[in-house]
Phi, psi and omega in degrees: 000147199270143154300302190300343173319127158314158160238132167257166183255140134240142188269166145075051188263029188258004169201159209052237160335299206267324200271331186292297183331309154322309179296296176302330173274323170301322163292005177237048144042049136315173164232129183215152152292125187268148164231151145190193180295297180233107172316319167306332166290358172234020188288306198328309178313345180243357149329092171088072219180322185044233207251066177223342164220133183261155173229143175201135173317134162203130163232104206300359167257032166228109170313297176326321166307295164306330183278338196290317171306318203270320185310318239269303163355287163299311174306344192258331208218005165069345173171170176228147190245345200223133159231147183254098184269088171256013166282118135162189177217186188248193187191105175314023183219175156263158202310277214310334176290344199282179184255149175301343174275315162331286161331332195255315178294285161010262175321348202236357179267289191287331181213347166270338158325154157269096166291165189324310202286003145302348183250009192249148173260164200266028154309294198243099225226129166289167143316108174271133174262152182278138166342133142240114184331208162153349188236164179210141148206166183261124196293148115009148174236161164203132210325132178307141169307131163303162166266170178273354157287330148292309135069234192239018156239000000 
């Protein structure tokens, strides 16, 4: 294996965004981490690859994880040059309509996580990409607040 090959990291490769790109790098002979929540939905992707994709569980709102991931990653390929924090989803509703919990998972998938590249020291920081959504579902509702004009009329 060529050492100067990029490695890539990308979260949420198990289905859109994250599964084409996978797909496009491994065949332009890259090296990538394959991740998703359940490593059996990307194995194919790592299938006839050898030892150029690695596959590993990640679910990016478990810190312990994500640092277990970015270790083992760095142990198989010596470094990660690129990471694609592609992991999250929508949410079919506006906030104030969503059930509170919903909403917290949202945020806590899409903007509060520790991404991989947190687990990285910040001596040598890969290159990053912005979040993309790939999954929409419809949050739980819960009846809108009245207004004071309904109200009181």
């Amino acid at each position: 294996m060529n050492d100067s090959t990029p490695v890539w990291f990308i979260t949420g490769r198990s289905t859109g965004l994250g599964r084409a790109l996978a797909t496009t790098l491994l065949e332009r002979g890259h090296r990538a981490v394959v991740t998703a929540r359940d490593p059996r939905t990307v194995a194919d992707l790592a299938a006839g690859h050898g030892d150029r994709a690695l596959t590993l569980p990640l679910d990016v709102t478990d810190p312990a994880q994500v640092a277990a991931a970015v270790e083992r990653a760095e142990a198989e390929f010596g470094r990660i040059d690129v990471l694609v924090n592609n992991t999250g989803y929508g949410c079919l509703a506006a906030v104030e309509e969503g059930e509170d919990a919903e909403i917290r998972v949202l945020f806590d998938t899409n903007v509060s996580t520790s991404p991989p590249s947190a687990a990285w020291p910040p001596s040598a920081p890969p290159a990053t990409t912005t979040p993309a959504s790939s999954r929409w579902r419809a949050c739980p509702s819960r009846s809108p607040p009245k207004s004071p004009r309904s109200a009181s009329g």
